[in-house]
N, C-alpha and C positions, 0 to 999 in steps of 0.2 A: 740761178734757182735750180735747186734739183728737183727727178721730176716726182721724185716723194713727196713735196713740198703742194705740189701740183691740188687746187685744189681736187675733189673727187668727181665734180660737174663735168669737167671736161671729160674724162672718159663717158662717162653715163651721157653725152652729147651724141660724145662721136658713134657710140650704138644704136642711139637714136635716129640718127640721121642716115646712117648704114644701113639700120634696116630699114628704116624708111625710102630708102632706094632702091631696096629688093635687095639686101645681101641677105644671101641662104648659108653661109657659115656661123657656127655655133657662136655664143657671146664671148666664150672663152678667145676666141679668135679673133673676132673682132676686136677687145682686148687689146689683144696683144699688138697688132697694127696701130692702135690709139695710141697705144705704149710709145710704142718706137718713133710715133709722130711726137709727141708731149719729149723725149729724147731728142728729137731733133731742133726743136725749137725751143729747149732749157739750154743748149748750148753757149756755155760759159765765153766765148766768142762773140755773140749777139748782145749788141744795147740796146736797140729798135726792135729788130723782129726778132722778136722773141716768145714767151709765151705771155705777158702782158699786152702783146700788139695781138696774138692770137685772141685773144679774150675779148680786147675789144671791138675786133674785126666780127667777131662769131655775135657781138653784144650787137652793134649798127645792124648785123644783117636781121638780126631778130627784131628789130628797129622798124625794118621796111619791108619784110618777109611778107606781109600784104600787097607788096607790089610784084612778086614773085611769079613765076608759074610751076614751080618745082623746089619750094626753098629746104628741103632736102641736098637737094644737090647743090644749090648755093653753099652752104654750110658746107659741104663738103670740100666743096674749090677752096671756102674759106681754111679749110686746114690743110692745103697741100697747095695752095698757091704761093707762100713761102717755103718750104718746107726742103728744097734741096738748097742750101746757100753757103757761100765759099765766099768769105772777104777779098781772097787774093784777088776772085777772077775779078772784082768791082772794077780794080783798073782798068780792064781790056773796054769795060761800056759803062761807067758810074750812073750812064741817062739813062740805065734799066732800072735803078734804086738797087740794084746789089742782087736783086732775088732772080736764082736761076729760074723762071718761071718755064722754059722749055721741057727742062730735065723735070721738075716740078708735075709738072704735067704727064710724063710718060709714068713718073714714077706713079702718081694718083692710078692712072688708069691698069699699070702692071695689077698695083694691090688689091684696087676695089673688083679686078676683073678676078684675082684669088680668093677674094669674100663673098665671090658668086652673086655681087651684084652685074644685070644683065648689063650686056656689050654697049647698048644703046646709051645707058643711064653714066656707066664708064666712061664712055667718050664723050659724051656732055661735059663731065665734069674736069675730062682734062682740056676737052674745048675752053672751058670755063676761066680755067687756070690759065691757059694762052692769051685767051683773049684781053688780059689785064697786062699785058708788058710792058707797052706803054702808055696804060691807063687811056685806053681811046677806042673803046669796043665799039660795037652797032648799038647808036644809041636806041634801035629799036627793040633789041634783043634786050629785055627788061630784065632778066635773072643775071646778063651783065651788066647791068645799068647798078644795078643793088651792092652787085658785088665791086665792083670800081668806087661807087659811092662809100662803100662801109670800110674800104680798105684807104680811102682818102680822108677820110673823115678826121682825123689826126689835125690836118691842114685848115682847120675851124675850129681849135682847141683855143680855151683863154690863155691869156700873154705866159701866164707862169708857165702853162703844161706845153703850149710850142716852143718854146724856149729851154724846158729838158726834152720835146723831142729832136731840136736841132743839136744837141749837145749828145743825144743816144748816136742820131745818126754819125754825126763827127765824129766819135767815139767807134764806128763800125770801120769808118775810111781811115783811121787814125796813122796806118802805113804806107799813106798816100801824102808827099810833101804838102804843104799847105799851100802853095802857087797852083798846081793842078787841081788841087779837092776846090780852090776858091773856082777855079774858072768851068770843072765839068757842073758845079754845084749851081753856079749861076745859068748853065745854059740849064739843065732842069725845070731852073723854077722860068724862066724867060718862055720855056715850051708850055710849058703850064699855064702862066699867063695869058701865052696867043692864042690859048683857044677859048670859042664863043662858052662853053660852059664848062666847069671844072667836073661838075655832080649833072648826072643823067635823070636822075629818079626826080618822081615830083616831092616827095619827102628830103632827099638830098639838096633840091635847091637850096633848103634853106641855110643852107651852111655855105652856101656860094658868098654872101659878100665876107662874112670874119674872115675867111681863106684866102681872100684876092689882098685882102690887107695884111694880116699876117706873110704873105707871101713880098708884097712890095715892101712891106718894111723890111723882112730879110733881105730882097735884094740890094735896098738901099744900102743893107750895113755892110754886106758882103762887097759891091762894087766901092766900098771906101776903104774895106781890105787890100782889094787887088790893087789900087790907087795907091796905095801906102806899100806895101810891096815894091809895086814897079818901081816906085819916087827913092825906094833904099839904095 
Protein backbone atom coordinates (compact mmCIF):
# COMPACT_ATOMS: atom_id res chain seq x y z
CA UNK A 1 0.00 0.00 0.00
CA UNK A 2 1.47 3.34 -0.54
CA UNK A 3 1.20 5.71 1.85
CA UNK A 4 -0.91 8.11 -0.63
CA UNK A 5 -3.31 5.41 -0.62
CA UNK A 6 -3.37 6.00 3.20
CA UNK A 7 -6.58 6.87 4.20
CA UNK A 8 -6.55 10.75 5.48
CA UNK A 9 -7.72 9.75 9.29
CA UNK A 10 -4.59 8.49 10.14
CA UNK A 11 -2.70 11.51 9.80
CA UNK A 12 -5.56 13.81 11.29
CA UNK A 13 -5.10 10.88 14.30
CA UNK A 14 -1.72 11.14 14.84
CA UNK A 15 -2.10 15.30 15.44
CA UNK A 16 -4.67 14.50 17.57
CA UNK A 17 -3.12 12.52 19.64
CA UNK A 18 0.24 14.56 19.48
CA UNK A 19 -1.09 17.27 20.66
CA UNK A 20 -3.21 15.87 22.90
CA UNK A 21 0.05 15.03 24.66
CA UNK A 22 1.42 18.26 24.78
CA UNK A 23 3.34 18.55 21.37
CA UNK A 24 4.15 22.33 20.86
CA UNK A 25 5.34 21.76 17.13
CA UNK A 26 3.32 23.35 14.48
CA UNK A 27 0.79 20.73 12.54
CA UNK A 28 2.97 21.02 9.62
CA UNK A 29 5.48 19.05 11.65
CA UNK A 30 3.66 17.03 13.16
CA UNK A 31 2.70 16.01 9.74
CA UNK A 32 5.37 15.15 8.58
CA UNK A 33 6.61 12.56 11.57
CA UNK A 34 2.96 10.93 10.81
CA UNK A 35 4.23 10.83 7.25
CA UNK A 36 7.22 9.12 7.87
CA UNK A 37 5.45 6.63 10.42
CA UNK A 38 2.37 5.91 7.64
CA UNK A 39 6.17 5.24 5.47
CA UNK A 40 7.18 3.04 7.73
CA UNK A 41 4.37 0.91 8.08
CA UNK A 42 3.22 0.89 4.07
CA UNK A 43 6.41 -0.96 3.73
CA UNK A 44 6.00 -3.36 0.77
CA UNK A 45 7.90 -5.93 3.16
CA UNK A 46 5.07 -6.05 5.74
CA UNK A 47 2.05 -8.68 5.46
CA UNK A 48 0.88 -8.32 9.23
CA UNK A 49 2.24 -5.29 10.52
CA UNK A 50 1.39 -3.10 8.41
CA UNK A 51 -0.81 -0.25 8.09
CA UNK A 52 -3.99 -2.42 8.14
CA UNK A 53 -2.69 -3.88 11.55
CA UNK A 54 -2.00 -0.21 12.46
CA UNK A 55 -5.74 0.68 11.97
CA UNK A 56 -6.87 -1.88 13.65
CA UNK A 57 -4.57 -1.55 16.64
CA UNK A 58 -5.45 2.36 16.74
CA UNK A 59 -9.43 1.02 16.14
CA UNK A 60 -9.34 -1.78 19.80
CA UNK A 61 -7.57 1.05 21.58
CA UNK A 62 -10.49 3.41 20.78
CA UNK A 63 -12.42 0.29 21.89
CA UNK A 64 -11.28 0.44 25.38
CA UNK A 65 -9.77 4.11 25.56
CA UNK A 66 -12.40 4.15 28.65
CA UNK A 67 -10.21 2.05 30.38
CA UNK A 68 -7.18 4.28 29.88
CA UNK A 69 -5.67 6.93 32.11
CA UNK A 70 -3.94 8.78 29.29
CA UNK A 71 -5.28 7.25 25.93
CA UNK A 72 -3.44 9.92 24.16
CA UNK A 73 -0.46 8.33 24.82
CA UNK A 74 -1.74 4.84 24.23
CA UNK A 75 -2.45 5.77 20.69
CA UNK A 76 0.69 6.90 20.43
CA UNK A 77 2.56 3.59 21.53
CA UNK A 78 -0.05 2.25 19.20
CA UNK A 79 1.91 3.85 16.20
CA UNK A 80 5.31 3.43 17.10
CA UNK A 81 5.22 0.16 18.86
CA UNK A 82 5.81 -1.44 15.43
CA UNK A 83 7.24 0.94 13.67
CA UNK A 84 11.07 0.11 13.44
CA UNK A 85 10.78 -3.53 11.86
CA UNK A 86 13.50 -5.64 9.93
CA UNK A 87 12.23 -9.32 8.87
CA UNK A 88 15.98 -10.35 8.69
CA UNK A 89 16.47 -9.74 12.53
CA UNK A 90 12.97 -12.11 13.24
CA UNK A 91 15.61 -14.95 13.04
CA UNK A 92 17.73 -13.87 15.77
CA UNK A 93 14.22 -14.08 18.37
CA UNK A 94 10.86 -14.94 16.12
CA UNK A 95 9.28 -15.13 20.15
CA UNK A 96 9.26 -11.18 19.77
CA UNK A 97 6.56 -11.37 16.69
CA UNK A 98 9.24 -9.68 14.42
CA UNK A 99 8.67 -6.12 15.92
CA UNK A 100 11.78 -4.27 17.09
CA UNK A 101 9.84 -2.91 19.94
CA UNK A 102 13.37 -1.64 21.68
CA UNK A 103 14.52 0.49 18.83
CA UNK A 104 10.72 1.28 18.49
CA UNK A 105 10.61 2.70 21.41
CA UNK A 106 13.75 5.12 21.46
CA UNK A 107 12.72 5.97 18.18
CA UNK A 108 8.88 7.24 19.65
CA UNK A 109 10.66 9.05 22.28
CA UNK A 110 13.60 10.67 19.96
CA UNK A 111 10.60 12.23 17.90
CA UNK A 112 7.92 12.99 20.14
CA UNK A 113 10.58 14.74 22.42
CA UNK A 114 11.30 16.87 18.76
CA UNK A 115 7.41 17.79 18.58
CA UNK A 116 7.96 19.29 21.97
CA UNK A 117 5.77 16.88 23.56
CA UNK A 118 7.06 16.98 27.48
CA UNK A 119 9.91 14.53 28.67
CA UNK A 120 7.49 12.77 31.00
CA UNK A 121 4.55 12.12 28.45
CA UNK A 122 7.73 10.96 25.90
CA UNK A 123 8.93 8.40 28.09
CA UNK A 124 5.55 6.95 28.88
CA UNK A 125 5.07 6.27 25.71
CA UNK A 126 8.38 4.65 24.84
CA UNK A 127 7.74 2.82 28.27
CA UNK A 128 4.65 1.88 26.53
CA UNK A 129 6.05 0.55 23.51
CA UNK A 130 8.65 -1.62 25.65
CA UNK A 131 6.34 -2.71 27.79
CA UNK A 132 4.55 -4.99 24.97
CA UNK A 133 7.62 -7.29 23.80
CA UNK A 134 6.55 -9.89 25.10
CA UNK A 135 2.90 -8.99 25.49
CA UNK A 136 3.19 -9.52 29.49
CA UNK A 137 3.10 -5.83 31.04
CA UNK A 138 1.98 -4.99 34.68
CA UNK A 139 -1.22 -6.09 34.35
CA UNK A 140 -1.94 -3.32 36.82
CA UNK A 141 -0.56 -0.63 34.65
CA UNK A 142 -4.13 -0.22 32.62
CA UNK A 143 -2.77 2.11 29.63
CA UNK A 144 -0.68 -1.37 29.12
CA UNK A 145 -3.36 -3.62 29.69
CA UNK A 146 -5.30 -1.77 26.61
CA UNK A 147 -2.53 -1.54 24.55
CA UNK A 148 -1.36 -5.38 24.70
CA UNK A 149 -5.18 -6.10 24.50
CA UNK A 150 -5.71 -4.06 21.13
CA UNK A 151 -2.48 -5.05 19.78
CA UNK A 152 -3.57 -9.03 20.45
CA UNK A 153 -6.74 -8.64 19.55
CA UNK A 154 -6.22 -10.19 15.95
CA UNK A 155 -5.91 -13.56 18.04
CA UNK A 156 -10.06 -13.61 18.45
CA UNK A 157 -10.57 -12.77 14.95
CA UNK A 158 -13.37 -15.22 13.10
CA UNK A 159 -11.73 -18.52 11.38
CA UNK A 160 -11.55 -16.67 7.86
CA UNK A 161 -9.73 -13.39 9.11
CA UNK A 162 -7.19 -15.78 11.52
CA UNK A 163 -6.44 -17.79 8.87
CA UNK A 164 -5.21 -14.58 6.48
CA UNK A 165 -3.56 -13.45 9.55
CA UNK A 166 -1.48 -16.59 10.07
CA UNK A 167 -0.82 -16.71 6.31
CA UNK A 168 0.30 -12.51 6.53
CA UNK A 169 2.38 -13.54 9.30
CA UNK A 170 3.89 -16.69 7.35
CA UNK A 171 4.37 -14.43 4.58
CA UNK A 172 6.65 -11.88 6.93
CA UNK A 173 9.00 -15.28 8.03
CA UNK A 174 8.67 -16.37 4.56
CA UNK A 175 12.99 -16.44 4.55
CA UNK A 176 12.96 -18.58 7.38
CA UNK A 177 13.07 -22.65 6.32
CA UNK A 178 9.81 -24.10 7.31
CA UNK A 179 11.33 -26.61 10.08
CA UNK A 180 12.56 -23.49 12.17
CA UNK A 181 9.34 -21.03 11.45
CA UNK A 182 7.32 -24.41 12.47
CA UNK A 183 9.18 -24.87 15.76
CA UNK A 184 9.89 -20.94 16.85
CA UNK A 185 5.96 -20.51 15.81
CA UNK A 186 4.91 -23.10 18.12
CA UNK A 187 6.86 -22.08 21.00
CA UNK A 188 4.87 -18.48 20.66
CA UNK A 189 1.78 -19.78 20.68
CA UNK A 190 2.68 -22.61 23.56
CA UNK A 191 3.99 -19.22 25.72
CA UNK A 192 0.75 -17.60 25.09
CA UNK A 193 -1.22 -20.33 26.11
CA UNK A 194 0.64 -20.93 29.53
CA UNK A 195 -0.52 -17.94 30.70
CA UNK A 196 -3.53 -17.38 33.17
CA UNK A 197 -4.86 -14.49 30.73
CA UNK A 198 -4.12 -13.51 27.25
CA UNK A 199 -6.11 -9.99 27.50
CA UNK A 200 -5.67 -7.75 30.72
CA UNK A 201 -8.52 -5.18 30.25
CA UNK A 202 -11.95 -6.03 31.60
CA UNK A 203 -13.18 -5.15 27.85
CA UNK A 204 -10.43 -7.53 26.43
CA UNK A 205 -11.50 -10.60 28.39
CA UNK A 206 -13.90 -10.99 26.13
CA UNK A 207 -11.99 -12.10 23.42
CA UNK A 208 -10.17 -14.50 25.77
CA UNK A 209 -11.98 -17.68 24.87
CA UNK A 210 -12.15 -17.31 20.56
CA UNK A 211 -8.35 -16.79 21.04
CA UNK A 212 -7.38 -19.76 23.22
CA UNK A 213 -9.25 -21.77 20.55
CA UNK A 214 -8.09 -20.21 17.52
CA UNK A 215 -4.76 -20.64 19.01
CA UNK A 216 -4.97 -24.53 19.93
CA UNK A 217 -6.34 -25.23 16.75
CA UNK A 218 -3.19 -23.63 15.22
CA UNK A 219 -1.20 -25.55 17.33
CA UNK A 220 -2.92 -28.64 16.58
CA UNK A 221 -2.22 -28.06 12.85
CA UNK A 222 1.29 -26.75 13.21
CA UNK A 223 2.40 -29.83 15.60
CA UNK A 224 1.00 -32.28 12.56
CA UNK A 225 3.47 -30.00 10.40
CA UNK A 226 6.54 -30.66 12.39
CA UNK A 227 5.29 -34.55 12.76
CA UNK A 228 5.21 -34.70 9.08
CA UNK A 229 8.46 -33.07 8.65
CA UNK A 230 10.43 -35.15 11.01
CA UNK A 231 8.62 -38.53 9.59
CA UNK A 232 10.06 -37.27 5.77
Amino acid sequence: MLTSDAPQWFLRSFVRSAVGAGATADTDAIETIGQSLLERWADENRHFHNLRHLASVLHRVDELAEETHEPDLVRLAAWYHGAVFNAERKVADASQGGEQTTASAVLAHEELIGLGVPTRAAARVAALVNAIVRHAPDPTDFDAAVLNDADLAMLAAEPQRYKDYKSAVRAEYAHIPAEDYLRARIRVIERLLARRSLFLSPMGAAWEEPARQNLDMELHRLRKEQAKLGSA
